[in-house]
C-alpha positions as CSV (number, residue, x, y, z in Angstrom):
1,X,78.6,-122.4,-47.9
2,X,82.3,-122.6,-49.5
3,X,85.2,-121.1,-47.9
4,X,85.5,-118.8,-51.1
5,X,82.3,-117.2,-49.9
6,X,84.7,-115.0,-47.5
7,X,86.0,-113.3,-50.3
8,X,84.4,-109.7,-51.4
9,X,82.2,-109.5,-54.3
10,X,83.6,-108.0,-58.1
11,X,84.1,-104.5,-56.9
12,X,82.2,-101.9,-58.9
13,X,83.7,-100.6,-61.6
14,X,83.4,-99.0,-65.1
15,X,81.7,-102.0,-66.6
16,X,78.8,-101.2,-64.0
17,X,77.5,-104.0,-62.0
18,X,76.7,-107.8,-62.4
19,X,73.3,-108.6,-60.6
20,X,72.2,-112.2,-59.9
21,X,68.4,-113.3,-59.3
22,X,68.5,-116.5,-57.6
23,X,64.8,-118.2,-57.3
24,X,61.9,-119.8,-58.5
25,X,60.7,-118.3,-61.9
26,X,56.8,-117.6,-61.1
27,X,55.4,-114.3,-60.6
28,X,55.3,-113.1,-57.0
29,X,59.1,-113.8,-56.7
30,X,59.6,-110.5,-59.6
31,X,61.7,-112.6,-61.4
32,X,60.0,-109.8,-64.0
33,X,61.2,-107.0,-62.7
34,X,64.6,-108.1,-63.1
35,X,64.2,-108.9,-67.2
36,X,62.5,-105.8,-67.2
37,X,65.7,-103.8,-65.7
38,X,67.8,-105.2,-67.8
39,X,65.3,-104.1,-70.9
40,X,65.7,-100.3,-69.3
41,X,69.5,-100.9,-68.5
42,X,69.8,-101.6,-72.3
43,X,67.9,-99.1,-73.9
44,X,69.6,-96.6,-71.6
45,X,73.0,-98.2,-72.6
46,X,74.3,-98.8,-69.0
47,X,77.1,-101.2,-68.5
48,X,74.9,-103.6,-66.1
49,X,75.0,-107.1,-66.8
50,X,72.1,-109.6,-65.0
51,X,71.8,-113.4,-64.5
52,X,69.2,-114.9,-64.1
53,X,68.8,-118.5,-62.7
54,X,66.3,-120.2,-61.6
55,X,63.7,-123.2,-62.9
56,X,60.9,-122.1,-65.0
57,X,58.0,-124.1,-63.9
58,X,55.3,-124.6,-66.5
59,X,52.7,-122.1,-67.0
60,X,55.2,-119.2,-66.5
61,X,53.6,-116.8,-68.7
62,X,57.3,-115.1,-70.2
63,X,60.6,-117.2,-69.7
64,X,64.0,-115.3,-69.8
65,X,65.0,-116.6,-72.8
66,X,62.0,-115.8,-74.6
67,X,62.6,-112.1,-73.2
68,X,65.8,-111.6,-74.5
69,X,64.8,-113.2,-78.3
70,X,62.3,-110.4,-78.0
71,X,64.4,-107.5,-76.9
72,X,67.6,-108.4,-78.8
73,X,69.3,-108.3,-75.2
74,X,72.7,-108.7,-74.7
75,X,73.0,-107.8,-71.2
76,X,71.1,-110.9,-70.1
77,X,71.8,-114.5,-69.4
78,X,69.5,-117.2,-68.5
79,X,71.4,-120.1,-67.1
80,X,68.5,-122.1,-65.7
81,X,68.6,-124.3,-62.4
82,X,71.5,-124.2,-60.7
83,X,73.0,-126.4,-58.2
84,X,76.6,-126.9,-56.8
85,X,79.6,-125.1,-58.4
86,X,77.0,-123.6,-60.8
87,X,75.5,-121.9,-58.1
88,X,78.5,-120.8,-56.5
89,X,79.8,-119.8,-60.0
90,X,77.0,-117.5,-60.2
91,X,77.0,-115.9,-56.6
92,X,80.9,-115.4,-57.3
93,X,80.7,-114.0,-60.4
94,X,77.5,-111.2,-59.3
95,X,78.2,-108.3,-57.2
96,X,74.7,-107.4,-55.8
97,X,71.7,-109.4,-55.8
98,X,67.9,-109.1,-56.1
99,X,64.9,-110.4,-54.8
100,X,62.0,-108.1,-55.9
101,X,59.5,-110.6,-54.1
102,X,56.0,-109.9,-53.3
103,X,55.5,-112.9,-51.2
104,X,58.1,-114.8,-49.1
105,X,58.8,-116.3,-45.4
106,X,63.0,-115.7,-45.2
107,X,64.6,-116.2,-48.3
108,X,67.6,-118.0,-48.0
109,X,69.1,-117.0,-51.5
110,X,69.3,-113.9,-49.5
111,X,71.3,-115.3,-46.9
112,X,73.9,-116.8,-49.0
113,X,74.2,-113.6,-51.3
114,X,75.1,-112.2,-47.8
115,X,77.6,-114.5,-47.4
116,X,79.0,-113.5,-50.6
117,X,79.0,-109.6,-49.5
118,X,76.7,-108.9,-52.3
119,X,73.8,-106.1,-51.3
120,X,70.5,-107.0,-51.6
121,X,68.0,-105.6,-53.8
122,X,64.7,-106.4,-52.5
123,X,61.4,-105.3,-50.8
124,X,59.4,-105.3,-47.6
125,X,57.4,-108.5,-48.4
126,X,57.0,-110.9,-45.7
127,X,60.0,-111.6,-43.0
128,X,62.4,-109.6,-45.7
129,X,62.6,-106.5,-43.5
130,X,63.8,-108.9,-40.4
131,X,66.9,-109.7,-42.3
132,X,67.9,-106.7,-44.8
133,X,67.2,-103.2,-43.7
134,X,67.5,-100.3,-46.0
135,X,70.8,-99.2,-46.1
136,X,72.1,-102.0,-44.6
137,X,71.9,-105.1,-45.5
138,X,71.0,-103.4,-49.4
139,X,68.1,-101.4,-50.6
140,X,64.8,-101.7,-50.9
141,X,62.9,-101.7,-53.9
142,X,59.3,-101.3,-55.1
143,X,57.6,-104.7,-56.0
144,X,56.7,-104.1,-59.8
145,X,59.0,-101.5,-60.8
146,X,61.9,-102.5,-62.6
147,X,62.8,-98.6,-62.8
148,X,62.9,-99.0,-58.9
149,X,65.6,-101.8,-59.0
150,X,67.9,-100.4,-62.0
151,X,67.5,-96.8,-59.9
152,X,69.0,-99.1,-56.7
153,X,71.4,-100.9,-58.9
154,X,72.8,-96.7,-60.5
155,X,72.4,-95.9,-56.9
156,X,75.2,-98.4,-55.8
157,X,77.1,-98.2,-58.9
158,X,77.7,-94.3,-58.4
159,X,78.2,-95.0,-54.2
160,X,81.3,-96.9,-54.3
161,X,81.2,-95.8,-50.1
162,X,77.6,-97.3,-50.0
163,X,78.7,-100.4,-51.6
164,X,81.9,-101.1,-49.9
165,X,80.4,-100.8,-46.8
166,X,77.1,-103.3,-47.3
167,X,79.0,-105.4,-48.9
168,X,81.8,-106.0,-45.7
169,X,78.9,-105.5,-43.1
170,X,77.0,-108.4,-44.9
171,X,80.1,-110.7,-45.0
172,X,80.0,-110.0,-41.1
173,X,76.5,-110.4,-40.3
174,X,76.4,-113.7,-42.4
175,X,79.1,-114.9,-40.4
176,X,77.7,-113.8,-37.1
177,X,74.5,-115.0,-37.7
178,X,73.9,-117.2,-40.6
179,X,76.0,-120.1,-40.2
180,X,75.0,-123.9,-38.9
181,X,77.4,-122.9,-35.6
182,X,74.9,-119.6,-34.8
183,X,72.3,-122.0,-35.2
């Protein structure tokens, strides 16, 4: 990861918070959830902003883009597939992250949002709960619920304690552990 990885996320602020989904657009990955936070977000006129990137691989029944046409969302950006200083970009620019997954093995978006001190929004699928424990490493989430994530995302927003302290113990646990040298 780039050095500018070691610096702390956007802290939280009036403008609420800036979430990043980072993955593959198909179903079990709740790439969903996320447009469907930001719908709630909206319509409750929170200050949240989300990004979403990711490839949309055909057959995906909604695509972001479609979502926000639909919605009139303003709070939303699709940027795609992202790669290099797009992808950095993106992690720098977030302050928490989320992978509402179903279904995975160990995400390694998760690993590098760690690197970037950004809590995780997640759940208990698969080896998840090895590598972000409630309260921790972020918050877990209910797969399916968007009100579950924008409820974590209000929960940090209003816990500036709570997010000052996952974010700096993730930035030191992704150094610890997560690095080619630990490996």
């Amino acid at each position: 990861l780039a050095a500018d990885a070691l610096q702390a996320p956007p802290l939280v602020h009036q403008r609420g918070l800036t979430l990043l989904y980072l993955g593959h657009l198909i179903d079990f990955k709740g790439y969903e959830d996320v447009l469907g936070a930001a719908r709630l977000a909206s319509e409750q006129g929170l200050p949240h902003r989300f990004i979403v990137c990711g490839r949309r691989p055909t057959g995906t029944r909604q695509g972001p883009e479609d979502f926000v046409r639909k919605h009139g969302l303003k709070n939303l950006e699709y940027r795609g597939e992202v790669q290099g200083p797009a992808k950095l970009a993106a992690f720098r620019e977030a302050n928490v992250f989320a992978l509402p997954s179903r279904y995975e093995g160990q995400p390694i978006a998760i690993l590098e949002a760690m690197h970037y001190g950004l809590p995780v929004l997640t759940t208990d699928a698969g080896g998840i709960p090895d590598i972000v424990r409630d309260g921790h490493e972020g918050l877990r989430i209910v797969h399916g619920d968007a009100a579950s994530l924008l409820g974590a995302m209000e929960r940090l927003a209003g816990d500036s304690a709570l997010f000052g302290d996952i974010s700096r113990h993730n930035r030191e646990v992704a150094q610890q552990r997560y690095t080619e040298d630990a490996h």
